[in-house]
C-alpha positions in Angstrom: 94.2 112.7 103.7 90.5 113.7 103.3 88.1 110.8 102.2 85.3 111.2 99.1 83.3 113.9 99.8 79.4 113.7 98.9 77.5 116.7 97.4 74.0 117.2 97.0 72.7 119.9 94.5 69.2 121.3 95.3 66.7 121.1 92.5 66.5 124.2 91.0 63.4 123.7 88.8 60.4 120.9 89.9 59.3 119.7 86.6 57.1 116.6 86.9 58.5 113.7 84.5 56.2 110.9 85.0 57.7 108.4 82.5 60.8 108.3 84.7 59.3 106.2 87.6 59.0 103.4 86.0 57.5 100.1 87.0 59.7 100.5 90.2 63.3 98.4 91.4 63.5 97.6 94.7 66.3 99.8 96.4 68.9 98.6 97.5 69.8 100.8 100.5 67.9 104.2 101.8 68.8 107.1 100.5 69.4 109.9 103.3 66.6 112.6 104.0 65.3 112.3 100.6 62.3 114.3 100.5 58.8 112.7 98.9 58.9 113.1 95.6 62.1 113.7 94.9 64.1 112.2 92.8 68.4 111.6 93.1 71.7 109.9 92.0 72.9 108.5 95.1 75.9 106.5 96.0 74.5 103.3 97.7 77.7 100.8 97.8 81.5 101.9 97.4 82.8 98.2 98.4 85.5 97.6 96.1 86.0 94.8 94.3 88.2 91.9 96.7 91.4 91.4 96.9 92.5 87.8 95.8 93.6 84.9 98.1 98.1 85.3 97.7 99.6 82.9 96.0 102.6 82.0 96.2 104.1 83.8 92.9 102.8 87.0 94.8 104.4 86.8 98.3 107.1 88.7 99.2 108.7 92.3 97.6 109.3 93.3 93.9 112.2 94.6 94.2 112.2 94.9 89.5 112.0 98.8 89.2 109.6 99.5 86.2 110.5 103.0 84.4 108.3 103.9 80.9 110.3 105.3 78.8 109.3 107.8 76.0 110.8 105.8 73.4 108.9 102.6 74.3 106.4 101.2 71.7 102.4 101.1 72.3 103.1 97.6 72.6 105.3 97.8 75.4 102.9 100.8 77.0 100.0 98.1 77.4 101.9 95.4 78.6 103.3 97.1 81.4 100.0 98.6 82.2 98.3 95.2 82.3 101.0 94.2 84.7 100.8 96.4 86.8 97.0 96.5 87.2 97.2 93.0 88.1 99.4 93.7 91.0 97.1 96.4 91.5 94.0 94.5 91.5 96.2 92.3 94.4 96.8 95.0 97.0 94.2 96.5 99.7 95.9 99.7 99.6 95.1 100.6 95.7 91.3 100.6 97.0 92.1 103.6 98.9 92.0 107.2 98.0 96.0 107.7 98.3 96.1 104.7 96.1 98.9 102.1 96.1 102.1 102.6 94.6 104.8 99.8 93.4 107.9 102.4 93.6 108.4 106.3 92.5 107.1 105.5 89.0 103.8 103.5 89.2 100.9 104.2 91.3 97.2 102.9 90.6 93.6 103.4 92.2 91.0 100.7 91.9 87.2 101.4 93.2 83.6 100.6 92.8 80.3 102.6 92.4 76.9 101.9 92.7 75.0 104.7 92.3 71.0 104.2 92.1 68.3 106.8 90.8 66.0 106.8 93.6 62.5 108.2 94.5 60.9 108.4 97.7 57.0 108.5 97.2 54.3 110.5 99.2 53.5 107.0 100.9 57.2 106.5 102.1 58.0 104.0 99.7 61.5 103.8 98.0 61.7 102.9 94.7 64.8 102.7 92.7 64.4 103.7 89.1 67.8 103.1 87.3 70.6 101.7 88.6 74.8 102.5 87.1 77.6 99.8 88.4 81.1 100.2 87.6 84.6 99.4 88.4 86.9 101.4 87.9 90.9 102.1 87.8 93.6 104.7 87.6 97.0 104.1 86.5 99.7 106.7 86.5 103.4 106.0 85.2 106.3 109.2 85.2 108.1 109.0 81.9 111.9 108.1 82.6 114.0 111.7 82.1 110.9 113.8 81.8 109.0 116.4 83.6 105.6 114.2 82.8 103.7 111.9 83.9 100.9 109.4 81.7 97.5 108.6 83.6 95.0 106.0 82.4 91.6 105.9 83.6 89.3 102.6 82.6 85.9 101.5 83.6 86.9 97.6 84.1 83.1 96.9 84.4 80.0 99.1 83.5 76.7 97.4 84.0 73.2 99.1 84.4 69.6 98.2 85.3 66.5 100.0 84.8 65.8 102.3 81.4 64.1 105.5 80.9 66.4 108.2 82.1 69.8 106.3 81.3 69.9 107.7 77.7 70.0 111.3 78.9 72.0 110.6 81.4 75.9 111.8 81.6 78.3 110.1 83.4 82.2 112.6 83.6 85.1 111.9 85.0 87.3 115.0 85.7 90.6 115.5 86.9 91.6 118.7 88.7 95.2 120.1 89.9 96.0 121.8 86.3 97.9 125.1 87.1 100.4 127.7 85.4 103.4 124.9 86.9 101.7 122.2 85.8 99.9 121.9 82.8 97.3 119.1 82.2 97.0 117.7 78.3 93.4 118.9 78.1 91.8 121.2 79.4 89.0 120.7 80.9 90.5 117.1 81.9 87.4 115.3 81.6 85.5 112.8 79.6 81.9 113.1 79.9 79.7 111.0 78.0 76.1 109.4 77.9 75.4 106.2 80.2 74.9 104.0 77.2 78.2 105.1 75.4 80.3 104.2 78.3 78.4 100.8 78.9 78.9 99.8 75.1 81.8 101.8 73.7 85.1 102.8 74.7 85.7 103.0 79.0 89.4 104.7 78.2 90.6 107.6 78.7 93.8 109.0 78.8 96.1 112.8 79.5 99.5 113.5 81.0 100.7 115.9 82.7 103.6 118.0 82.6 106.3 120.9 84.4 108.3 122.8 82.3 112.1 122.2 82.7 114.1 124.3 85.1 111.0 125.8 86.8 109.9 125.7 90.1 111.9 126.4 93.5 115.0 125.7 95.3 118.4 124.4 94.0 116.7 121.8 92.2 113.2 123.8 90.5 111.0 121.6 92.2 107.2 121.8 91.1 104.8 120.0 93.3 101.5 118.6 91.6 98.3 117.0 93.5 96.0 115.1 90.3 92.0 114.8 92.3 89.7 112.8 90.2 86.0 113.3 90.4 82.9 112.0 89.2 79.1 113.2 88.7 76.3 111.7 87.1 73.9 114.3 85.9 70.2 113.5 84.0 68.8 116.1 81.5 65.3 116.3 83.6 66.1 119.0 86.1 64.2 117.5 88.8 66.8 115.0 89.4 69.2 115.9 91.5 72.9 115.0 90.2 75.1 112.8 92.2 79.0 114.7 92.4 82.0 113.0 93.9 85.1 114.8 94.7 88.2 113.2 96.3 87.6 110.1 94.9 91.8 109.6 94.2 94.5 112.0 94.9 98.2 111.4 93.0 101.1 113.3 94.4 104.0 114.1 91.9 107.4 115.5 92.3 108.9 117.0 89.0 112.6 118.3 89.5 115.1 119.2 87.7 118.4 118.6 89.7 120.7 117.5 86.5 124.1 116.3 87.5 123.7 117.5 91.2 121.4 114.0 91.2 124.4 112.1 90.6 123.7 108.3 88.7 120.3 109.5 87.5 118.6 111.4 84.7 118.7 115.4 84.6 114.7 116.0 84.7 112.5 113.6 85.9 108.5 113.5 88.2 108.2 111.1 90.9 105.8 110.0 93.1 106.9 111.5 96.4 104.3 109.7 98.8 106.1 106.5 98.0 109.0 105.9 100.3 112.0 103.6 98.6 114.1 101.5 100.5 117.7 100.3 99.6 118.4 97.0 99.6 121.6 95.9 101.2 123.0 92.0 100.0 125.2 90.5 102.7 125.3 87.2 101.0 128.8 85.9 100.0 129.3 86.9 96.3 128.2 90.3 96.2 130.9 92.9 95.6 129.7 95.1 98.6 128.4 92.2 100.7 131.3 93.4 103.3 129.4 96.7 104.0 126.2 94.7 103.9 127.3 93.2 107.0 128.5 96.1 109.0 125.5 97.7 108.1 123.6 94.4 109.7 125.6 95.1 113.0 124.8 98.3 113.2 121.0 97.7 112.9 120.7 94.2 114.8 124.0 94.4 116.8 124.7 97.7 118.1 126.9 96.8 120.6 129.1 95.4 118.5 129.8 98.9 116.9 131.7 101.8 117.5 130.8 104.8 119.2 130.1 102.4 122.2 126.8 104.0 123.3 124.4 102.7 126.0 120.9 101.9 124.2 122.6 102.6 120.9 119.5 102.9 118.6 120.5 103.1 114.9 117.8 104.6 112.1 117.3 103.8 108.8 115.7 100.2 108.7 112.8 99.7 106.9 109.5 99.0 109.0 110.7 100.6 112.1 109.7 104.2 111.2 113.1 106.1 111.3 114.1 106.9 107.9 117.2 108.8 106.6 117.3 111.9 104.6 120.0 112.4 101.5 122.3 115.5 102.5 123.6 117.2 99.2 125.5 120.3 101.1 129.0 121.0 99.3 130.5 120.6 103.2 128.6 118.6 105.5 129.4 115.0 103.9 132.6 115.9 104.2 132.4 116.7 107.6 130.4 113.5 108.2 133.3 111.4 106.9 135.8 113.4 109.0 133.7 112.7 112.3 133.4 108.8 111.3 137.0 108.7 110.5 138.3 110.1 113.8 136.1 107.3 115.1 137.9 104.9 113.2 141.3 106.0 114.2 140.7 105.9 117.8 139.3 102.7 118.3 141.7 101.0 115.7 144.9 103.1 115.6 146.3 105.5 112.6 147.3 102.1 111.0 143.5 101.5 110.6 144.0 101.3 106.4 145.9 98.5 106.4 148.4 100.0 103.9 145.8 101.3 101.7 143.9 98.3 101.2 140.8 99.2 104.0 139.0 102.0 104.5 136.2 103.9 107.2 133.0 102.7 106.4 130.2 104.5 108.1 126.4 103.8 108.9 124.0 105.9 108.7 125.9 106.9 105.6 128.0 110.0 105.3 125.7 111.5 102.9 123.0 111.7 105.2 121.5 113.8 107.5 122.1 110.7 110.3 125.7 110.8 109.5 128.2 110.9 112.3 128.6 115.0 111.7 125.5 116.5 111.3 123.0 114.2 113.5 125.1 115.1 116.7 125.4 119.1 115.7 127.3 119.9 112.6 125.6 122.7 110.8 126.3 125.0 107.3 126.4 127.5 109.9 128.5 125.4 112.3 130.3 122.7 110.4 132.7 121.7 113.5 129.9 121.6 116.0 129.3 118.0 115.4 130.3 115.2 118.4 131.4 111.9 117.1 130.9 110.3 119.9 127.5 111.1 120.3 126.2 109.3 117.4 123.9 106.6 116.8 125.6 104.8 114.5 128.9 103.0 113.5 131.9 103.7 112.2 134.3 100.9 110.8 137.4 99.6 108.8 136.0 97.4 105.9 137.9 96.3 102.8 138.2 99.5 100.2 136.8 97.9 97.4 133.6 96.6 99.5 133.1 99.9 100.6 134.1 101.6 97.3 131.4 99.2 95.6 128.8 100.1 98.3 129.2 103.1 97.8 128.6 102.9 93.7 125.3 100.9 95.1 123.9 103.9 96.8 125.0 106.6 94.6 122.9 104.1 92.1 120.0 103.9 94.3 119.7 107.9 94.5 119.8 108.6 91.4 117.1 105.7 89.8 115.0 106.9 92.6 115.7 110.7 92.5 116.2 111.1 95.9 117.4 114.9 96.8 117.9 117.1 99.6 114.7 118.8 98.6 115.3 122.3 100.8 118.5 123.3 99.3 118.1 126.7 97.9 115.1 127.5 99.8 114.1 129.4 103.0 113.6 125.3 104.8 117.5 124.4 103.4 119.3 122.0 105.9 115.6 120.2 107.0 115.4 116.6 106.5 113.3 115.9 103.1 112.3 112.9 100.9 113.2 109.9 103.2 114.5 106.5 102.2 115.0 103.4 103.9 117.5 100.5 104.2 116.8 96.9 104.2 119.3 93.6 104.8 119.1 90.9 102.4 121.2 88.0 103.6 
């Protein structure tokens, strides 16, 4: 991703405004080739505000998944919003311009300005004139079973030194990405306002954004939205030159509608589709699944305890090791996925493998992925026998048939409160890999 970019506007009148150089602030950094005389807005610290020492309330994963809902009251808006800013404000990735997101439906961007009024005089001297400070933050949350999502922008601090130009001075905030797919609240999607009315009055501002239902491409009329917030501060004299920020946060979204082809989930929904979930797997004693858990577990850490015996088995999936899996939606391929496991399942442990009804195959990577035992080793839409069991990098195993009916449930769960699809169905990329996911052992 591109960083901020800086612009520079040239002066296109030089009018002489005395009354702005003031008595004279010392600068606090030199502005780049600033000509003598001139004055400009310039950007002379962008260190954002730390990151506080963890405690121990904050260690560790939040695995809570936080969905607004349309039907929620103002009340329960805010207090979800304070929350998550505070978990904002705690992680070193919501200073960056991709931001930081908590899961598929809350991403935030936190920053810091300084941006001085400067002159460089005939005798070299720097003087800084006026001075604007400000933190600032961007919260964005996809409404639960809509083609939406809510953005809040606040100036968390606003400070200023110096005087005489800051009254006919305006600040604006603008978002751009608005198009005929996805249509922004107001248009322009800006708030510009005087320096003094942003240090005094109110720093909020709010829009949404939204995809009509049923529109956009593929199987599931996916609609793909990039949200770039900017910032310029512009003086009335036009022989200052402005300072203009572009870049300065960029918000991926992901509206779909897949309806009941998403399985456990709502039938229109946006996500954030730079965040990556992972499914947690429990293999402690008490959870209804905990038996899949487990085999999961030796297929990960134990390979060679698993079926296809391969040398330098190497199984995907786990989170942190950069090998994700992919959801496979086809109306064949899982199905010839589970065939390819079961054969597996039935050589190393006999026909008599189901105990009578009571186990059944349990696979890893699961049959409704890409990684399954089918497709991974060369089962196509094209060529839906070309796949070689015993090939894969995975594992194939009898397991109790409720643990493995429950895990199951657990997964088709995790898809849908997550939206996870087979994003190329219906379109000229159909059968590559999309929207990854990853698995993680809790134990």
């Amino acid at each position: 991703m591109r960083g901020p970019v800086f612009r520079r506007i040239p002066v296109v009148a030089a009018v002489t405004v005395a009354v702005l150089v003031t008595s004279g602030l010392p600068a606090s950094a030199a502005p780049p080739a600033l000509p003598a005389g001139e004055l400009a807005w310039q950007v002379t610290s962008t260190t954002p505000p730390p990151v506080p020492a963890p405690s121990a309330s904050r260690r560790g994963g939040d695995p809570k998944l936080r969905v607004r809902a349309h039907g929620q009251s103002a009340v329960q808006h805010r207090a979800a919003e304070d929350d998550f800013k505070t978990a904002c404000l705690n992680n070193t990735a919501s200073r960056d311009p991709g931001g930081w997101a908590r899961s598929r439906y809350e991403q935030c961007f936190i920053g810091h300005r300084d941006v001085e009024l400067l002159e460089r005089r005939s005798d070299g001297t720097i003087v800084r004139v006026a001075k604007i400070m400000f933190n600032y933050s961007l919260l964005a949350f996809p409404v639960d079973g809509e083609r939406r999502v809510d953005y809040l922008f606040d100036f968390d601090e606003f400070t200023t030194e110096g005087g005489e130009p800051l009254p006919e001075t305006t600040l604006t905030v603008e978002f751009t990405g608005c198009s005929t797919l996805v249509t922004c609240s107001s248009t322009p999607t800006q708030r510009a306002e005087l320096v003094p009315v942003w240090k005094t009055g109110n720093r909020r501002y709010e829009f949404h954004i939204t995809s009509p239902n049923d529109t956009g491409v593929g199987t599931f009329s996916i609609v793909r939205g990039l949200m770039t917030m900017n910032m310029s501060v512009v003086s009335a004299a036009p022989n200052i030159v402005p300072w203009l920020e572009s870049g300065m946060a960029a918000s991926r979204t992901r509206f779909d509608s897949a309806k009941a082809k998403l399985g456990q989930g709502k039938y229109h929904g946006a996500v954030f589709s730079d965040f990556i979930p992972t499914l947690d797997l429990d293999t402690r004693a008490g959870v209804d699944y905990a038996e899949e858990a487990r085999h999961v577990e030796d297929a990960l850490h134990n390979p060679a305890r698993t079926f296809p015996s391969i040398a330098n088995k190497s199984v995907p999936g786990e989170a942190g090791r950069g090998r994700p899996l992919h959801r496979l939606m086809s109306e064949v391929l899982p199905d010839k996925n589970n065939a390819a496991s079961r054969s597996i399942c039935i050589d190393v442990w006999g026909e008599e493998y189901t105990s009578n009804g009571t186990k059944q195959c349990d696979e890893y990577p699961f049959k409704s992925t890409y990684e399954g035992s089918a497709v991974s080793t060369g089962a196509t839409e094209q060529n839906p026998n070309g796949g070689n069991p015993w090939r894969w990098q995975g594992s194939a195993r009898p397991i109790g048939k409720d643990a493995n009916e429950k895990g199951g449930g657990h997964l088709g769960l995790f898809y849908g409160q997550n939206r996870i699809l087979d994003e190329n169905m219906g379109t000229d990329r159909q059968g590559t890999p999309s929207d990854p996911y990853y698995v993680r052992i809790i134990s």
